[in-house]
N, C-alpha and C positions, 0 to 999 in steps of 0.2 A: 488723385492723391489720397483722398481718403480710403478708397481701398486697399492702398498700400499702407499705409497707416493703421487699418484693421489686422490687415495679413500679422505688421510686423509687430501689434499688441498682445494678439492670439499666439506667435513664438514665442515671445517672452515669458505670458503664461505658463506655457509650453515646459519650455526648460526649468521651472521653478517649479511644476509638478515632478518632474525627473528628477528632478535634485533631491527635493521633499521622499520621492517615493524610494529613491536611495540612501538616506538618511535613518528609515526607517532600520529597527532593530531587526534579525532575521527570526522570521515567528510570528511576525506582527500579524495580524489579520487587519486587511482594511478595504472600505464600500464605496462606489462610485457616490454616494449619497453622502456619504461621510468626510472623503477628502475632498469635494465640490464647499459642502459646510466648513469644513475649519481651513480653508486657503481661497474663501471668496471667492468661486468660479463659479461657470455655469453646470450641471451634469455631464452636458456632453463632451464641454474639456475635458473635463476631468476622465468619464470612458474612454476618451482618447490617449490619454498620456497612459490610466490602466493598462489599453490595449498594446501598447508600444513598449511599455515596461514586459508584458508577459513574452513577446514579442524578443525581445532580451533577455529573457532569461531571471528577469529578476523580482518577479512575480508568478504563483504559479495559483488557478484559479481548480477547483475539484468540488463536484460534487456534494452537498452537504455538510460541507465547509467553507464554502467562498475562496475570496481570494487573498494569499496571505505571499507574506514579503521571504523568499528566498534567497539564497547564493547566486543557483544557477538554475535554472529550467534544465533538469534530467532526465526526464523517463518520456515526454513528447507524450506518445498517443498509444499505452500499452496495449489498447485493445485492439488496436489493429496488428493483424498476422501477416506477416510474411508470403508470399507462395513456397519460401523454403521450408518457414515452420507447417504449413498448409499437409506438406509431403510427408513428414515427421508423423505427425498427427495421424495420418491417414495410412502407412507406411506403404506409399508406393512406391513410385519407379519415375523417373523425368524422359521422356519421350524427344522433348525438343524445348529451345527457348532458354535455356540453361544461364542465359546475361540478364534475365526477367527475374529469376528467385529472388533476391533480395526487397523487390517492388512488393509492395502491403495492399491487399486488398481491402474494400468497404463493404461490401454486401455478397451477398449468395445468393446465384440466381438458379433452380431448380428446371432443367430439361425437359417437363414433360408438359409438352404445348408443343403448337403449330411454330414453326418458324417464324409467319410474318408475327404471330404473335409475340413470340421471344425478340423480335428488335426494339421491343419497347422496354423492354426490362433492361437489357444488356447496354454497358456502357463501361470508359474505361474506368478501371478500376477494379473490375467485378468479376468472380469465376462462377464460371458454367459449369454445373454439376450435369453431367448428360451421358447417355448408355454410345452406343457405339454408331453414333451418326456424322458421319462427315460432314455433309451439308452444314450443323449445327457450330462442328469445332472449326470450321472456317470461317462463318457468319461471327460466332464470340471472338477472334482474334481481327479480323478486319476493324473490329467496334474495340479494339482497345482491350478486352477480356484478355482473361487466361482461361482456362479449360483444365476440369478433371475427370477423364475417364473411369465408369463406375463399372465393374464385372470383369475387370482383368484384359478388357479389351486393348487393342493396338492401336493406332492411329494411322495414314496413309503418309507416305513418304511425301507426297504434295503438299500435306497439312506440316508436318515434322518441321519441314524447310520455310515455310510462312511464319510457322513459331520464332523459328532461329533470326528470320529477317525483321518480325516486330520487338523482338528480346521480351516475348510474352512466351512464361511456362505452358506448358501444356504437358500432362501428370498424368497417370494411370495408376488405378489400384482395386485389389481386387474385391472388396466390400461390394452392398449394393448403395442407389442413391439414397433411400432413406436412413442407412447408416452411417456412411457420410457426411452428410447435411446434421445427425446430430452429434457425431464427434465433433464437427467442428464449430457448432454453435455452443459445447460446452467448453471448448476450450475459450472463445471472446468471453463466454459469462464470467471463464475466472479472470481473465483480462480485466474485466470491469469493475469486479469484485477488489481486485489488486489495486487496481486504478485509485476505488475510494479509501482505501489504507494509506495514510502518511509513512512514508519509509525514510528512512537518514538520506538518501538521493534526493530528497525533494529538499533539503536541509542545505547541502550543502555541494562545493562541485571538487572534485580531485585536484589537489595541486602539485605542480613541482617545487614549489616555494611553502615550504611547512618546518617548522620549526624542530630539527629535530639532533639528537647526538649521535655519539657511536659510544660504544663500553667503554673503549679505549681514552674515552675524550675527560680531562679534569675538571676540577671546583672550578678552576680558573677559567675554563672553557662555556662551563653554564652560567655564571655569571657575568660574564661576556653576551650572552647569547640570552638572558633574564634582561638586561641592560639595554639591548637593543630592541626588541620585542612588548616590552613590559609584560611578558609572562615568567609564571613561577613552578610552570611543568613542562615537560618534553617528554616523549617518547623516544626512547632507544633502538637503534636499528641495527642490526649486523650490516655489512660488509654486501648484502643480498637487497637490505632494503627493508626486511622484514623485523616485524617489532617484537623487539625481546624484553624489553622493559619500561618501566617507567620513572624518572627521577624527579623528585618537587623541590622547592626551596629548603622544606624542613628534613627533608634526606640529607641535605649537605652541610645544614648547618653542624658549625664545629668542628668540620673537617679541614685538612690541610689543603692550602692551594694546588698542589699536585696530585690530591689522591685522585685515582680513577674513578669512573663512574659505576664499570661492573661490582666494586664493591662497596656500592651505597645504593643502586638503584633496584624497584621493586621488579622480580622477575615476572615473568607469564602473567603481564597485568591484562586485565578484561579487557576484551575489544566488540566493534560492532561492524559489520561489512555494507552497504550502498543499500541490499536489500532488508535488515533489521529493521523490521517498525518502530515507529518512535514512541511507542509504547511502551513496549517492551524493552529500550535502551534506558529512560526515561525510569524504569522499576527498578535495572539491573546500578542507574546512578544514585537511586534515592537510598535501596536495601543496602549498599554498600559502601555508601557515604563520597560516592566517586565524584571527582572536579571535574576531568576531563577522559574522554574516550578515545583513542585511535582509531581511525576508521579503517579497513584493511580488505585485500581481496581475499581469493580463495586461497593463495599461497600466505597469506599473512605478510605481506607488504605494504607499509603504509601508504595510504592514497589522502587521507587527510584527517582532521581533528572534528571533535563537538564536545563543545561543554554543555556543565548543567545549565545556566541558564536557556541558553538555545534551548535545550528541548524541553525545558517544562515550558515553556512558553508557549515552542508549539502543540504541547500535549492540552493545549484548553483547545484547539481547532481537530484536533485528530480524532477520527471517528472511530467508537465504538464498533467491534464485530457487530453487535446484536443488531444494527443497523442496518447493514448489509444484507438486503433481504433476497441473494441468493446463498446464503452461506447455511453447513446444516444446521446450526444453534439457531437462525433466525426462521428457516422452514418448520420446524419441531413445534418453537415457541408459537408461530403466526395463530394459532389454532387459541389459544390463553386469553382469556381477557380479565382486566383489572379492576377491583371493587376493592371497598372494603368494609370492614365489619359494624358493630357498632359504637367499639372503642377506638374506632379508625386506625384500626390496624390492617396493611395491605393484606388481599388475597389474587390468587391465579387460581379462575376457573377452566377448565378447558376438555377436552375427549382423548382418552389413550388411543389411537389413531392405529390401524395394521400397520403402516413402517413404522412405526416402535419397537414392533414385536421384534422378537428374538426368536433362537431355534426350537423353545420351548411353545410357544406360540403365546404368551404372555413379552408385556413390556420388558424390555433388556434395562441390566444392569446400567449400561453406557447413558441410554439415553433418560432414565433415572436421574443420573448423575448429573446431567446435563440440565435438566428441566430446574433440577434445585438451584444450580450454579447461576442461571438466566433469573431464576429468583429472588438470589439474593443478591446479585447484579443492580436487581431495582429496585428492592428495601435501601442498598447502600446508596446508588444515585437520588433516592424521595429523600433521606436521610442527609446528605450534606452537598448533590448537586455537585462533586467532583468526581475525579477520573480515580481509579482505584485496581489492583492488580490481587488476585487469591492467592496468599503464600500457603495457608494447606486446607485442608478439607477431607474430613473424616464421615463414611458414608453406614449407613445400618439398612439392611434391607430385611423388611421383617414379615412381612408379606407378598405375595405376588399379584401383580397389576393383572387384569386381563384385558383384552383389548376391547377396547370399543367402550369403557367403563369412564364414568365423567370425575375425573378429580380434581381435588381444590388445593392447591400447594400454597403454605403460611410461612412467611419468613418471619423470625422476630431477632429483634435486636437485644442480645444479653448486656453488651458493654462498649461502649465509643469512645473516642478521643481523635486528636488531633490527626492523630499518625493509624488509629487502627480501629477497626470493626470485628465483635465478633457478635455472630450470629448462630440460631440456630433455623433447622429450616425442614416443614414437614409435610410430605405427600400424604393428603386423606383421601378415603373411597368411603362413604356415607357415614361416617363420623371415626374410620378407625384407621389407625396411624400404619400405610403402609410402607413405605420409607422415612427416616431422616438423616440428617447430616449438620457437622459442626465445622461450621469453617471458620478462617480469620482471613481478611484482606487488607494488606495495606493501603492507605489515600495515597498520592500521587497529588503533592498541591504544588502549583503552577508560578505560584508567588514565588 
């Protein structure tokens, strides 16, 4: 009896974490350590109801952001490839197996070993990068592999048919294996890279139920439709689905019960598609003073909504590019280290590195540009510790870097305020000004 008693205290639990963790605002970030403390559980509940929440879609956990409260669970596991995308990438030819492509591979296992040796590596899931051995492209598909042929080679008609029967690809293409193995190791990097970026997809899921009008629709009709909803904006749609406007409460005030909506409502209003970072949604709401966004595909059909609040909320969880320490802004910077003076004002010391250079054989303009912007990126964040976007930046190059030269880049702060920073910000080579730039970046506050 008591066991059973336990069992049915730990459900109860249970469903009062679910409940709680769907209660939650979308945006929210929250920690096994956290929601165990404010709903009196133990950790490992509480990982559990986590785990079953993300499990649902209604949690979505990344990289150097934790786990934060969503619509729906989106994008799964972008850094895993396809054997279709695999093909793409590599632009070969499909041999056999052709009901396997859509199956995602985990790992890359390189062909150049003994056989017995290669059955330790190979497993399902995994393609065999391998020259032209049959022995090899039979052993990887028995094990659950797919296989890609490296040198343009064929495959044998006995293998082709073993493909088709496991519905595992087997690929040819005419590179060799070591170029191969790094095209497609850079394509998961940007996978991962993607991965750590918050996009509107992790925000929110597509619906057929969205609140929306047609041109043709009256006062009468949105306030109908205001009433039922308690919203005070909609998107406008043709006939097609796609969005041609937007209409708000304050567009129709005043108007007659019948007037149409095409002439009150705002045309070609701003939108944002699945893949938009919420960054960059998040800048385009605050610079332009916008409520709500229509979410859309590539044809400009609505697939759903985000307001401001959703996304400054989750722009406190959204990672910084600079972060993301395969992107170029983060390789450039890696090299820079932080000090500073004796009126503690930041400095970036660091080496003009040969890929800097340009065609001249001195440091390029670009990455220049680049170095001060990563600069003043982190005077702004030491300075007020929020999220912030560069509306312009004006660059002077007055000198020419040359490579392998140790420079010190100084950002300083001219003027701040709530809503904006300006700066200026300047590359030295042993006391004398070889670049600078004037930029303003707007804040991004969350509140």
């Amino acid at each position: 009896m008591s066991g059973n008693g336990g069992a049915s205290g730990e459900l109860t639990k249970h469903e009062r974490l679910m409940g709680y963790i769907r209660e939650l605002r979308i945006g929210t970030k929250i920690s096994v350590r956290q929601m165990a403390k404010e709903q009196g559980v133990s950790e490992g509940t509480a990982y559990r109801a986590l785990k079953e929440a993300e499990d649902l879609g209604l949690v979505s956990t990344k990289e150097r952001i934790g786990t934060v409260r969503v619509d729906k669970k989106r994008r799964g596991n972008p850094e895993q490839l396809t054997f279709a995308e695999v093909l793409e990438i590599v632009q070969g030819n499909l041999l056999g197996g052709e009901e396997g492509l859509d199956k995602t591979l985990h790992k890359l296992v390189i062909g150049a070993m003994e056989l017995d040796e290669m059955m330790g590596y190979i497993d399902a899931g995994s393609l065999l990068i391998v020259g032209n051995r049959e022995s090899a492209h039979r052993l990887a598909l028995e094990h659950g592999a797919g296989v890609l042929i490296t040198g343009g080679f064929d495959a044998s008609e006995d293998v082709k048919t073993l493909a088709d029967e496991r519905q595992l690809p087997i690929l040819t293409c005419r590179h060799d294996t070591f170029t191969v193995a790094s095209m497609i190791n850079r394509a998961m990097y940007d996978r991962i890279i993607k991965r750590k970026i918050m996009m509107i997809a992790d925000l929110i899921e597509p619906s057929a139920r969205i609140g929306s009008l047609k041109p043709s629709a009256s006062v009468t009709d949105f306030l109908k439709l205001s009433a039922e909803t308690g919203a005070s904006r909609f998107p406008v749609t043709d006939e097609w689905n796609r969005v041609v406007g937007m209409v708000t409460t304050k567009d129709v005030m005043g108007s007659t019960p019948d007037q149409t909506l095409d002439k009150l409502m705002t045309r070609r209003p701003m939108t944002v598609t699945l893949s938009t970072p919420v960054a960059s949604a998040a800048h385009r709401i605050v610079s332009e003073g916008i409520e709500l966004l229509p979410v859309v595909d590539r044809q400009r059909k609505l697939i759903g909504v985000i307001g401001r609040g959703e996304l400054l909320r989750a722009m406190q969880f959204a990672n910084r590019p600079a972060q993301l320490g395969e992107t170029f802004d983060a390789l450039m910077w890696s090299g820079f280290a932080e000090r500073r003076d004796g009126e503690g004002r930041l400095l970036f010391t660091g080496a003009a590195t040969p890929q800097m250079s340009g065609p001249l054989g001195t440091i390029s303009e670009g990455v220049l540009t680049a170095l001060m912007q990563q600069a003043a990126a982190r005077a702004v964040a030491d300075l007020r510790k929020r999220e912030h976007v560069v509306e312009n930046m004006t660059t002077y190059f007055l000198r020419t870097v040359p490579i392998d030269a140790s420079i010190t880049i100084q950002p300083t702060i001219i003027e701040s305020n709530r809503f904006y920073v300006k700066m200026e910000v300047q590359v030295m080579q042993d006391g004398d000004v070889m670049a600078k730039a004037m930029l303003t970046a707007q804040m991004i506050d969350p509140s």
